[in-house]
TIRO-2110 file (N, C-alpha, C; in Angstrom, 1 decimal):
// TIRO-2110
240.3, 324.2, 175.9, N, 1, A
241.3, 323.2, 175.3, CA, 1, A
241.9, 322.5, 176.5, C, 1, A
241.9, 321.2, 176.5, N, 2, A
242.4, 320.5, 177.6, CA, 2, A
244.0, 319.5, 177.0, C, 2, A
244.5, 319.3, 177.9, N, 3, A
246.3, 319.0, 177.7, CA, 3, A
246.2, 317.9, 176.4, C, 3, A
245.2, 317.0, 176.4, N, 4, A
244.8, 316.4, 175.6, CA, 4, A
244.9, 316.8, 173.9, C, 4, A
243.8, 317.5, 174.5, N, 5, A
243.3, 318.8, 172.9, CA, 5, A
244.7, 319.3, 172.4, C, 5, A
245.8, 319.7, 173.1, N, 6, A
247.0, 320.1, 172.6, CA, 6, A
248.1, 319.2, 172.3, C, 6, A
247.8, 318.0, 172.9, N, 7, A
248.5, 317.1, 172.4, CA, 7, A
247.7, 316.7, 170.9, C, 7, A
247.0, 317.0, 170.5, N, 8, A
246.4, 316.0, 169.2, CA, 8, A
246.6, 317.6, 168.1, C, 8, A
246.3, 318.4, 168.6, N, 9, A
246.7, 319.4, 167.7, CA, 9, A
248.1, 320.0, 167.4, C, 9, A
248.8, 319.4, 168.1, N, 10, A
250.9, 319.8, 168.0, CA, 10, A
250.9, 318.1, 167.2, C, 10, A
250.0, 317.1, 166.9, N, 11, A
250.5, 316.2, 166.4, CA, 11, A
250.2, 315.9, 165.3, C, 11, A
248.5, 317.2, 165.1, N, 12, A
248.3, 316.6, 163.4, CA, 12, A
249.0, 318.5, 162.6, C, 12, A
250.0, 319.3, 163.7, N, 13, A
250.0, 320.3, 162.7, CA, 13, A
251.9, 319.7, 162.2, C, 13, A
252.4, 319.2, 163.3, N, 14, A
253.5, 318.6, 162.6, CA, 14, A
253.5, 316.9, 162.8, C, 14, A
253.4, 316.7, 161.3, N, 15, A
253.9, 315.3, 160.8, CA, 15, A
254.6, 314.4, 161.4, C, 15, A
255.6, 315.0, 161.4, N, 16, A
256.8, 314.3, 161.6, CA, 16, A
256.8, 314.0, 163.1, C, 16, A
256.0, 314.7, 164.0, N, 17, A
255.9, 314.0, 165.1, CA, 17, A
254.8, 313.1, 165.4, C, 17, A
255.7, 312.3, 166.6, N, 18, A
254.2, 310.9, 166.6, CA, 18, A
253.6, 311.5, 168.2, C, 18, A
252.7, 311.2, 168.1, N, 19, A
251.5, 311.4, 169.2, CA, 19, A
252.2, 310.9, 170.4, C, 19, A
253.0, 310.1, 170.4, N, 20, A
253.6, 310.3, 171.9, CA, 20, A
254.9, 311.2, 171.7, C, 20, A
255.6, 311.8, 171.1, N, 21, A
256.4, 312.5, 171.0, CA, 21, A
256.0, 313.7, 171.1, C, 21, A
254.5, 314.1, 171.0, N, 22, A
253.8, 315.5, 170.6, CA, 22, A
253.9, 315.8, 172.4, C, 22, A
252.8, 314.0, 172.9, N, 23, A
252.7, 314.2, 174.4, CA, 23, A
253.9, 314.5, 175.5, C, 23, A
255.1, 313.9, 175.1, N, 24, A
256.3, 314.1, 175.9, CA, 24, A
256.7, 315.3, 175.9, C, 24, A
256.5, 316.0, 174.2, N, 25, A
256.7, 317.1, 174.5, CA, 25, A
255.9, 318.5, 175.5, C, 25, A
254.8, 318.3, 175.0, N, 26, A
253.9, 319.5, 176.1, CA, 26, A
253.8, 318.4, 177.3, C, 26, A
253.8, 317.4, 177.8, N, 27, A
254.7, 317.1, 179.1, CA, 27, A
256.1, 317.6, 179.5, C, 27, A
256.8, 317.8, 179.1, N, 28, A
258.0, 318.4, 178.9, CA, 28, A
258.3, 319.9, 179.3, C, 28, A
257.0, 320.9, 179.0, N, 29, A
256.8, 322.4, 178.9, CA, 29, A
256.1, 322.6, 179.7, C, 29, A
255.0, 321.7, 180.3, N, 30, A
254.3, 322.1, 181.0, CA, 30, A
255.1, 321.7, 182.4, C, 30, A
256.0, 320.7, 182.7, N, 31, A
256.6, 320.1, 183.9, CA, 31, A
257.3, 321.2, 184.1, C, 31, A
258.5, 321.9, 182.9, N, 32, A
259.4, 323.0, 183.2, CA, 32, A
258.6, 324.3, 183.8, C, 32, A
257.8, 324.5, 183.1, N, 33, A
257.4, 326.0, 183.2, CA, 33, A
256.7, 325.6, 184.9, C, 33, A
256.1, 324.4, 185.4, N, 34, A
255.7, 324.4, 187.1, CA, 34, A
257.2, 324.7, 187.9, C, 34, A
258.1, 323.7, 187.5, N, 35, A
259.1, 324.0, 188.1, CA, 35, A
260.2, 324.9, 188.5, C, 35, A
259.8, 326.1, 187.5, N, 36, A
260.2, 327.2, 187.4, CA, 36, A
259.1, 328.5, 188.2, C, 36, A
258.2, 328.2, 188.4, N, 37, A
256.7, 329.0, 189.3, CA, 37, A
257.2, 328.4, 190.8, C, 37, A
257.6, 327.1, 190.8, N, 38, A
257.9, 326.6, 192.2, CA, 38, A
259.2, 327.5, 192.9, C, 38, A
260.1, 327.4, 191.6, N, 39, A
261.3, 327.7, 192.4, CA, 39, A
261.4, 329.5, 192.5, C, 39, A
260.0, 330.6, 192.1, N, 40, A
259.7, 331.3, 192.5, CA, 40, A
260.0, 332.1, 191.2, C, 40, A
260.3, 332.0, 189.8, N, 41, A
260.6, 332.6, 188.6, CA, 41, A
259.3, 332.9, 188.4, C, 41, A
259.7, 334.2, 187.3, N, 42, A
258.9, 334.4, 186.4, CA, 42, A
258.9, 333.8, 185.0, C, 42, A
257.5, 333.4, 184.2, N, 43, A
257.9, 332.9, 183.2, CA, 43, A
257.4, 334.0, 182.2, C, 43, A
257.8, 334.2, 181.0, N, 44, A
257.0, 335.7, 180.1, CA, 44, A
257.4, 334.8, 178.6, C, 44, A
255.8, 335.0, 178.0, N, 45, A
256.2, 334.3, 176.7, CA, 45, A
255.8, 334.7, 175.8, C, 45, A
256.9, 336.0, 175.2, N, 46, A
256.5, 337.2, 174.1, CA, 46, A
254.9, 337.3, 173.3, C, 46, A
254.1, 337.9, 173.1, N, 47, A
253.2, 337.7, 171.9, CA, 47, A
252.0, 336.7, 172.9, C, 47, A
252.0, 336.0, 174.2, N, 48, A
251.2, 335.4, 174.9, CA, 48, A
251.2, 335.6, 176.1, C, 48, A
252.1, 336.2, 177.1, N, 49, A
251.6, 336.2, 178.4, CA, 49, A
252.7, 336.2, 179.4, C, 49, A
252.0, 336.7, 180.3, N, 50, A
253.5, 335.9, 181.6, CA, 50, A
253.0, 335.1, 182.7, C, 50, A
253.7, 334.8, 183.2, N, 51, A
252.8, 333.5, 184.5, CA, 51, A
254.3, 334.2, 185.9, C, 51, A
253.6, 334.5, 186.9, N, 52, A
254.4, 334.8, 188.2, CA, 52, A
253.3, 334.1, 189.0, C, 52, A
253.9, 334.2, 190.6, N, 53, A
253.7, 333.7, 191.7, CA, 53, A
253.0, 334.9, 192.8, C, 53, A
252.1, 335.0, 193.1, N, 54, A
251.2, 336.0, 193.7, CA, 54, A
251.1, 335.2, 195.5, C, 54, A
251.0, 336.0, 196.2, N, 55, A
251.4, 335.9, 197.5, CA, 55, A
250.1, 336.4, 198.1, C, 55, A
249.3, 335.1, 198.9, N, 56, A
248.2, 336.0, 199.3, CA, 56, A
248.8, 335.6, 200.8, C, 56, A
248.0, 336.9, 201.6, N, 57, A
248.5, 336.3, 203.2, CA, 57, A
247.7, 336.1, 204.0, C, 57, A
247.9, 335.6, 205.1, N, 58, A
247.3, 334.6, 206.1, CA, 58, A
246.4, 335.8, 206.2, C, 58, A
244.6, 335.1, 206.7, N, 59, A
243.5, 335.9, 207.0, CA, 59, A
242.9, 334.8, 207.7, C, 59, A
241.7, 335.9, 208.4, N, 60, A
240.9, 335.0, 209.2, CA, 60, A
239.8, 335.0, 207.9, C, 60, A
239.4, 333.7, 208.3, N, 61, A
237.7, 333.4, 207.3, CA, 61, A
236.7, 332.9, 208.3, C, 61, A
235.9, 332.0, 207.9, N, 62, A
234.4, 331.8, 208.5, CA, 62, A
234.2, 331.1, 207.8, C, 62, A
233.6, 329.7, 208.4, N, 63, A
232.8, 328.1, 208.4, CA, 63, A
231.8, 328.6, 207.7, C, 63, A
231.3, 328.6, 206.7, N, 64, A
229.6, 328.7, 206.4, CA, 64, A
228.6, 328.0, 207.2, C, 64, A
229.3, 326.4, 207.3, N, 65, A
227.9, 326.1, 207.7, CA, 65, A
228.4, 326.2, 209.7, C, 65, A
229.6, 326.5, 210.6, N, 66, A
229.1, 326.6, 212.1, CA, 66, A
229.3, 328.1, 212.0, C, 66, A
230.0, 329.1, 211.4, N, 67, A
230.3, 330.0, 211.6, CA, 67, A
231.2, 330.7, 212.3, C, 67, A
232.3, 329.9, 212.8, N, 68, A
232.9, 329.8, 213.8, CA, 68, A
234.3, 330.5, 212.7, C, 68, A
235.5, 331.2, 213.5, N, 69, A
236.5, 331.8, 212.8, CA, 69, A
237.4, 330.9, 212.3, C, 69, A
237.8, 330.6, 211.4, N, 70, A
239.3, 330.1, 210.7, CA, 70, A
240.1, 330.5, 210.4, C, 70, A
241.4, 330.2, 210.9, N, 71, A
242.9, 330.9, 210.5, CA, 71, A
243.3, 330.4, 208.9, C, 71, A
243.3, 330.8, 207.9, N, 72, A
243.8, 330.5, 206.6, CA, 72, A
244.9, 330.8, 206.5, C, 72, A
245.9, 329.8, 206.1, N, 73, A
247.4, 330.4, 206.2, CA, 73, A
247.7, 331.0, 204.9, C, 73, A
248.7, 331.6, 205.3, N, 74, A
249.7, 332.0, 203.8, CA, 74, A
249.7, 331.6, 202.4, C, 74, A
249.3, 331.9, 201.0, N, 75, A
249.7, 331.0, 200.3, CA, 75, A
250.1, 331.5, 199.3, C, 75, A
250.8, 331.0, 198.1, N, 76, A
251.6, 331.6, 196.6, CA, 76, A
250.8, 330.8, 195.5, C, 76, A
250.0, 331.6, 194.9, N, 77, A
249.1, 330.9, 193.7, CA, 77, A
250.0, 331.6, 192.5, C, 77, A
249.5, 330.6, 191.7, N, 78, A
250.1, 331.3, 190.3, CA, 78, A
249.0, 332.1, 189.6, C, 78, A
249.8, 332.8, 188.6, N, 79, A
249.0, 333.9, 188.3, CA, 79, A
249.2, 334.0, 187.0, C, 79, A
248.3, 334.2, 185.8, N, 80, A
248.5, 334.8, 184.6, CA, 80, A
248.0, 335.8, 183.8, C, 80, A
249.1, 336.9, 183.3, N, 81, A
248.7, 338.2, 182.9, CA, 81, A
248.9, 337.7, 181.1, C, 81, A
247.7, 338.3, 180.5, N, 82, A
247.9, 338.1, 179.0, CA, 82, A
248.6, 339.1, 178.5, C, 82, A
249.8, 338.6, 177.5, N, 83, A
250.4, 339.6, 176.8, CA, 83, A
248.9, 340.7, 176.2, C, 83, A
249.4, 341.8, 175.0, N, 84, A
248.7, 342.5, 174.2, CA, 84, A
248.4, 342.0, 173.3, C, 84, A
249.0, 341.4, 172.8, N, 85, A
249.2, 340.8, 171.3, CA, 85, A
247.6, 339.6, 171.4, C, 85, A
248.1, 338.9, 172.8, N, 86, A
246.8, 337.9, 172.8, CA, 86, A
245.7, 338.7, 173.0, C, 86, A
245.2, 339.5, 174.3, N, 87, A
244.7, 340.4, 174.4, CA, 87, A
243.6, 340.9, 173.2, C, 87, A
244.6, 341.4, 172.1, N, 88, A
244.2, 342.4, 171.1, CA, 88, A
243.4, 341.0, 170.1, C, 88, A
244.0, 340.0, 170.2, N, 89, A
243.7, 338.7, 169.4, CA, 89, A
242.4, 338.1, 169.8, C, 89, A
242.1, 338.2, 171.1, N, 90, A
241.0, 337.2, 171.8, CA, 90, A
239.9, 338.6, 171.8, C, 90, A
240.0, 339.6, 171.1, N, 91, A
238.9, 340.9, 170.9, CA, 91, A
238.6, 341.0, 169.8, C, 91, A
239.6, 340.6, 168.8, N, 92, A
239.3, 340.7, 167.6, CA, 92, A
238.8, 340.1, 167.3, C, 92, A
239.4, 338.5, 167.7, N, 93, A
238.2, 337.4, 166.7, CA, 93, A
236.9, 336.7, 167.3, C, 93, A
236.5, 337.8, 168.6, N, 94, A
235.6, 337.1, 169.0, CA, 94, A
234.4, 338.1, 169.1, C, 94, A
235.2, 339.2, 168.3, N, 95, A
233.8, 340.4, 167.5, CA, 95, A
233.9, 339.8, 166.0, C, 95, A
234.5, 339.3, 165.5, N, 96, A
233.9, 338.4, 164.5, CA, 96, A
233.2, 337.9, 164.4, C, 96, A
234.0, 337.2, 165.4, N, 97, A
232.6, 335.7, 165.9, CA, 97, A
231.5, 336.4, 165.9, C, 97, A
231.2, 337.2, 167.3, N, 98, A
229.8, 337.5, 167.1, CA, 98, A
229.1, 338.7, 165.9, C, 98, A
229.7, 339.2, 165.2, N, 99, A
229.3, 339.5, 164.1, CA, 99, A
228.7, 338.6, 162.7, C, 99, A
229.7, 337.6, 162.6, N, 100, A
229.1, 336.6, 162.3, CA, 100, A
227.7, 335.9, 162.4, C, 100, A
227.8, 335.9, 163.8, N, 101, A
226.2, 335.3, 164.1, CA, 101, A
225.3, 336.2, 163.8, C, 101, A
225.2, 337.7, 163.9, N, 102, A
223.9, 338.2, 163.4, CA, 102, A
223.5, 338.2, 162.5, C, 102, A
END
């Protein structure tokens, strides 16, 4: 599903919002929730998941193509742990699914 795909589906599940109102909004959630990973929070979204900031640290790597050593610096990627609930959701319906097809 791309940002797109969630803007057209938050717009045909409620009415009353208009397609740029759907867009401002998950613009809206998606800008908060970066700017809360930036300023080093955790975000946790009951029944879906949590999103934290993972700290990888400086290592040496290697050029593939001269092979020569590179210093890689430090860096904080984000990270996402699925709640259970999703978890248990994304097993269930996708032994359906494939029960289904046989």
């Amino acid at each position: 599903m791309t940002r797109s795909d969630l803007v057209e589906e938050l717009a045909s599940r409620f009415s009353q919002l208009t397609h740029r109102d759907a867009e401002y909004a998950v613009k809206t959630i998606l800008d908060a929730m970066g700017d809360a990973l930036v300023r080093g929070h955790r975000i946790e979204i009951r029944g879906f998941g949590s999103f934290s900031i993972n700290r990888r640290p400086p290592r040496m790597g290697r050029n593939p193509r001269s092979g020569e050593s590179v210093h890689i610096p430090e860096k904080r990627v984000p990270h996402f742990k699925p709640g259970k609930a999703l978890r248990e959701a994304v097993d269930q319906r996708t032994a359906e699914i494939e029960a289904g097809q046989k």
